[in-house]
C-alpha positions as CSV (number, residue, x, y, z in Angstrom):
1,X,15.1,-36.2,117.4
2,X,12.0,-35.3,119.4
3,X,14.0,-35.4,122.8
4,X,17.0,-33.8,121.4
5,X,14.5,-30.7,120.0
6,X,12.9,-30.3,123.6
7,X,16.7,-30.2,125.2
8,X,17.5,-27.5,122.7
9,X,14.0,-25.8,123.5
10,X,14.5,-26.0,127.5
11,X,18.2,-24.7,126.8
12,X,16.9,-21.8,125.2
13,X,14.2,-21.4,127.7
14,X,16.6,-21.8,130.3
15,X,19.5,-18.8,128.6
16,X,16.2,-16.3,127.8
17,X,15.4,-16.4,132.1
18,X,18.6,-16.0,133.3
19,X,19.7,-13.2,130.8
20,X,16.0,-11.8,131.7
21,X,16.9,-11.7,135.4
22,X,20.1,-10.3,135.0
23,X,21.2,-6.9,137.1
24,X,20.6,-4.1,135.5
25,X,22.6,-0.9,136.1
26,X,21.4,3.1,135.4
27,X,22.9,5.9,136.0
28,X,21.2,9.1,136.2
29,X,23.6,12.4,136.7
30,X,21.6,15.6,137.6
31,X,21.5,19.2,135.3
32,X,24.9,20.9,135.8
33,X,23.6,24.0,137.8
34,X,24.6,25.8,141.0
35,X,23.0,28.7,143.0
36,X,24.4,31.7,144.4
37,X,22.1,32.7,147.3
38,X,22.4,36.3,149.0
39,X,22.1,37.2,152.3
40,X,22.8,39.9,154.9
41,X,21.6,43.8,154.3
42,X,20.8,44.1,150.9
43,X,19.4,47.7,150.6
44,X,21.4,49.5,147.8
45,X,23.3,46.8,146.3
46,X,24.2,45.5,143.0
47,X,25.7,42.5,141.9
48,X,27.9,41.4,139.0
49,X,28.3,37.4,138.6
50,X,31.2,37.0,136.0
51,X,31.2,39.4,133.2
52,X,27.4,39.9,132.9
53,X,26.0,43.4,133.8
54,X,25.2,44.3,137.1
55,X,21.5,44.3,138.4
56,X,20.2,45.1,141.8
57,X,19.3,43.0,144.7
58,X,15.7,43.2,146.1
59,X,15.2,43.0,150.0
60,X,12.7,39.8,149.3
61,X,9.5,39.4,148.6
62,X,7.2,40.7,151.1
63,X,5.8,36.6,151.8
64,X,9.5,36.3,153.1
65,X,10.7,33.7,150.7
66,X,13.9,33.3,149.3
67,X,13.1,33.9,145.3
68,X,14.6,37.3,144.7
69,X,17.9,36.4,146.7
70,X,18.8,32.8,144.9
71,X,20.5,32.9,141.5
72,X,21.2,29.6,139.0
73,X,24.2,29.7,137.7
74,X,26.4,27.1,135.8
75,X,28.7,25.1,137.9
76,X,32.2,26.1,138.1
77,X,34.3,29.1,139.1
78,X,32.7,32.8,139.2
79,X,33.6,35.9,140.1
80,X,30.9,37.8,142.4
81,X,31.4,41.6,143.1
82,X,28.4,43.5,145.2
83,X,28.7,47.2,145.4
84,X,26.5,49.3,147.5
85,X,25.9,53.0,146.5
86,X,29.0,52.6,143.6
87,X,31.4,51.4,146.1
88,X,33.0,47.5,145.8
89,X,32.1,45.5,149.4
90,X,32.4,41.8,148.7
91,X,34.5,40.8,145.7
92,X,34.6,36.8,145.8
93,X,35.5,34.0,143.9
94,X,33.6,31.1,144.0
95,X,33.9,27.2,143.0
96,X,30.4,25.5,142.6
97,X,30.0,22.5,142.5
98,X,27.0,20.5,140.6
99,X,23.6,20.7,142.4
100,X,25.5,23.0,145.1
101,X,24.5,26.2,147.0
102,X,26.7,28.7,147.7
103,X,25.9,31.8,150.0
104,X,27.3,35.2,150.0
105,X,26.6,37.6,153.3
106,X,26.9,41.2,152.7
107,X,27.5,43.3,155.5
């Protein structure tokens, strides 16, 4: 009984190491956003992304960086109109992508 207990103990044993050091599999999927960056000469230019209301495009912050000319959006197809003094220059559809950068020059 005693030998047939330590079989049954080592068996166990045996099951609970090789389950322990089994693979193990993750998977880790990023936030589903895109960004719309702007480039080229922005002076007098609004923008309309989709059907939201249009706002105006700085020329940058004065350090240089990119903040004021790169916009989140969701990933997916949008529709990207600028206009410059009331009048339609770029009018753009775009399909993003997740985690992708897309970027639109204005002359």
């Amino acid at each position: 009984m005693e030998v047939v207990m330590k079989k049954v103990i080592l068996l166990l044993l045996g099951i609970l190491i090789l389950h322990a050091c089994g693979y193990q599999e993750g998977i880790v999927q990023k936030e589903g956003k895109s960004f719309i960056k702007f480039a080229g000469n922005l002076e007098n230019v609004s923008v309309q992304i989709d059907d939201m209301n249009q706002f105006v495009l700085k020329s940058g912050s004065k350090s240089g960086a990119d903040d004021n000319k790169l916009y989140q959006v969701s990933q997916g197809k949008h529709s990207i109109k600028v206009y410059r003094d009331g009048n339609l220059i770029v009018n753009r559809i775009l399909f993003l992508d997740n985690q992708a950068t897309a970027e639109v020059i204005i002359p």
